[in-house]
C-alpha positions as CSV (number, residue, x, y, z in Angstrom):
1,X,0.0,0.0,0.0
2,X,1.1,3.5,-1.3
3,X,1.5,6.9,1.1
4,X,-0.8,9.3,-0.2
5,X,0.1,12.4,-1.6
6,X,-1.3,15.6,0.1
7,X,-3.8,16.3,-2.5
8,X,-4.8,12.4,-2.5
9,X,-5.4,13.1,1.3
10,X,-7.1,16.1,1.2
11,X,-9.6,14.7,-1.5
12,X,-10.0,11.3,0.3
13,X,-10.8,13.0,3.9
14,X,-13.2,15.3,2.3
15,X,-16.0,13.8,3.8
16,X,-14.2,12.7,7.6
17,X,-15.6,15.2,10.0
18,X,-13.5,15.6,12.8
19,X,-10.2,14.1,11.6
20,X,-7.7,16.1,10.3
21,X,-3.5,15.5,9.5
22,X,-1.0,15.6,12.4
23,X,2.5,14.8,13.0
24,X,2.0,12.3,10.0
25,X,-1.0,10.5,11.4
26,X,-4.9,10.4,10.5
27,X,-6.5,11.7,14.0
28,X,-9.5,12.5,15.9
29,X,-10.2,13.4,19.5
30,X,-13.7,12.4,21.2
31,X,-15.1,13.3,24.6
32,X,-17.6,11.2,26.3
33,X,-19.8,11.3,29.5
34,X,-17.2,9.7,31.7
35,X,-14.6,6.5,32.0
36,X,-16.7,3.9,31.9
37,X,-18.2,4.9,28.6
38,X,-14.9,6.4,26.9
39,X,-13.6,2.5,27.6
40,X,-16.5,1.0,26.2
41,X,-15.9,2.8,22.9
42,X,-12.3,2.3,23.2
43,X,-13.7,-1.8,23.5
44,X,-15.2,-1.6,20.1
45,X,-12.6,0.1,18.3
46,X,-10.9,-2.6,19.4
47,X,-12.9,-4.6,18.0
48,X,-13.7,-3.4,14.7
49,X,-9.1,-3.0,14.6
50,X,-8.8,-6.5,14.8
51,X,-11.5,-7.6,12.1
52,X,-9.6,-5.2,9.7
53,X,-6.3,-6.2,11.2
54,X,-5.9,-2.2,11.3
55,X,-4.8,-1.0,14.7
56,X,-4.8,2.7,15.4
57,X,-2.8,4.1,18.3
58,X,-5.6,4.9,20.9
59,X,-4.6,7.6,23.6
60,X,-7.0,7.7,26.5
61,X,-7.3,10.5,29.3
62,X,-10.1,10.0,31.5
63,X,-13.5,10.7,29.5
64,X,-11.4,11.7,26.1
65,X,-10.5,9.5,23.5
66,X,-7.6,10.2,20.5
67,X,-7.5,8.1,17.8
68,X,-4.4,8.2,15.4
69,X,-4.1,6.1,12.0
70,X,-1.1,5.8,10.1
71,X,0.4,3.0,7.9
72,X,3.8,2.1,9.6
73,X,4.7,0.2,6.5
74,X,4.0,2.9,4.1
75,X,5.8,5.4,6.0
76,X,2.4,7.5,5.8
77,X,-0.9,7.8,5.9
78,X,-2.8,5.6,3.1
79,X,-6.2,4.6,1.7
80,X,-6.1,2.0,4.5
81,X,-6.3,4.4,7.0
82,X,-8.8,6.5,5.4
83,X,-10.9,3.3,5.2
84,X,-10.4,2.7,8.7
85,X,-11.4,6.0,9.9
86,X,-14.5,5.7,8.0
87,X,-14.8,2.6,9.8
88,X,-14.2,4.0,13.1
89,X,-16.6,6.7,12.6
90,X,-19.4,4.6,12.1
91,X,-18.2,2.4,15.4
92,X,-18.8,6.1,17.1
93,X,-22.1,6.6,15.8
94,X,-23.6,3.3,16.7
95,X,-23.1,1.4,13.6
């Protein structure tokens, strides 16, 4: 799998609300009612990580969640982690 360029990026992450390019990575921050909820998200991320054998790098502080996405392999960020966001979006929304 190929890095994208910027403009690949920028056209392929049109549509991601709430993630946005940093430090090389695909990210997005959520904030939920407490721990007990922020962990049960974190649970089915988890989840939907190891069916697409796509792990992001979770960062959790308390009721706040970061999610980052990059393609180690790559060396960037790459239509598999554009996918994955996607994915993880609709893990967020109840889907």
């Amino acid at each position: 799998m190929q890095k994208l360029s910027a403009a690949e990026l920028e056209t392929m992450t049109r549509d991601l609300s709430g993630w946005k390019v940093e430090d090389g990575r695909l990210v997005r921050d959520w904030k939920f009612a407490d721990f007990v909820t922020a962990m049960a998200f974190v649970n089915k991320v988890a989840e939907a990580a190891e069916k697409a054998q796509h792990h992001p790098d979770i960062d959790i502080r308390y009721n706040r969640v970061r999610l980052g996405l990059v393609t180690h392999d790559a060396g960037g960020i790459t239509a598999k982690d554009v996918a994955m966001a996607r994915s993880l979006d609709r893990v967020a929304s109840g889907g």
